[in-house]
C-alpha positions in Angstrom: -32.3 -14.9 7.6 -35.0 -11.9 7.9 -35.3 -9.9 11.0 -38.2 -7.7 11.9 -37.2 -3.8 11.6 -36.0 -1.9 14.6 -35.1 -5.8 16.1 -31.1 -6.0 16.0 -29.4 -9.9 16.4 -26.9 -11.2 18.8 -23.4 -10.8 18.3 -23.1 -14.3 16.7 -25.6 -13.5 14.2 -23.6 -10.2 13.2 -20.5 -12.4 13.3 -22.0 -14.7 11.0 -23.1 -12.3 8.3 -19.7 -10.0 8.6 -17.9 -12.6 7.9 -20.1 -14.3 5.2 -19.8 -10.6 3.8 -16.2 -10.6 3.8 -15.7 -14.1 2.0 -18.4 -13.1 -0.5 -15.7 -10.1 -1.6 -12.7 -11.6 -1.0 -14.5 -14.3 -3.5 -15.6 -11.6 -5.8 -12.5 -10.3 -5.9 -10.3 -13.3 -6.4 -12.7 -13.6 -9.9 -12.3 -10.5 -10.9 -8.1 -10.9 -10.6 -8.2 -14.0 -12.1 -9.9 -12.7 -15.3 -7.8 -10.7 -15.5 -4.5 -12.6 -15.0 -6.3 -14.6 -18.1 -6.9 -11.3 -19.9 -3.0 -10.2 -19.5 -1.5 -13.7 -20.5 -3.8 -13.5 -23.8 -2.0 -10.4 -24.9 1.2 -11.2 -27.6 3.3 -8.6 -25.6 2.9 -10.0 -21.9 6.8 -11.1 -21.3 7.5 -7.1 -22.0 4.8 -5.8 -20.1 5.7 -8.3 -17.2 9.2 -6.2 -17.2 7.7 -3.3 -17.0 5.4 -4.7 -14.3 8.6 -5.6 -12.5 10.5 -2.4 -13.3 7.5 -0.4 -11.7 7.2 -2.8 -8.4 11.2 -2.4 -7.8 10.5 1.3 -8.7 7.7 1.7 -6.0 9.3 -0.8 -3.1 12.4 1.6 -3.7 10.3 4.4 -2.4 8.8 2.8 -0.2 11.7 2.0 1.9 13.4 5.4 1.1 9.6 7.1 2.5 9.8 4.9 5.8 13.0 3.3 6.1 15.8 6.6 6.3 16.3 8.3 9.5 15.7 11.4 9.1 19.0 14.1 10.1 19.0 15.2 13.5 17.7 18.7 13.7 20.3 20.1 16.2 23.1 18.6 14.2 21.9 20.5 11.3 21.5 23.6 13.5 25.1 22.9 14.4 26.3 23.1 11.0 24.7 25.7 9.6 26.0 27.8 12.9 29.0 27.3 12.1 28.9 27.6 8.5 27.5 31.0 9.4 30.7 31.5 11.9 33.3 30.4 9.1 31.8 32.9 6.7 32.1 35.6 8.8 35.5 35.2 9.7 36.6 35.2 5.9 
């Protein structure tokens, strides 16, 4: 597939070679995680460092949820109790 400079394809022909880009690293990538998947189950210490692996996942999904899953406190209920935290301290 060569094209003149300056001359652009159709849409189907950019179609064609985004997505024969994106297989080509998806493909790429898929070999480089399988080596080394083989690389890891070589080693004489993987059922520990599969714990760890797991320790570190829980670890991170843990943040993860605490990051985007809490609702944060409403701001006028804090302003609420620090007013009147404020008025019970100066009435002592």
């Amino acid at each position: 597939m060569t094209r003149e400079t300056g001359q652009h394809g159709g849409l189907d022909q950019q179609a064609v070679l985004l997505a024969a880009g994106l297989a080509d690293l998806a493909v790429s990538t898929l070999g480089s995680a399988l080596g080394a998947v083989r690389g890891l189950l070589r080693r004489s210490d993987a059922a520990e460092l599969a714990a760890q692996a797991e320790h570190d996942l829980t670890a991170r999904g843990r943040l993860v949820l605490d990051r985007y899953a809490a609702v944060p406190p409403a701001y006028l209920e804090i302003l609420a109790r620090r007013a009147e935290t404020l008025r019970s301290a100066g009435d002592v």
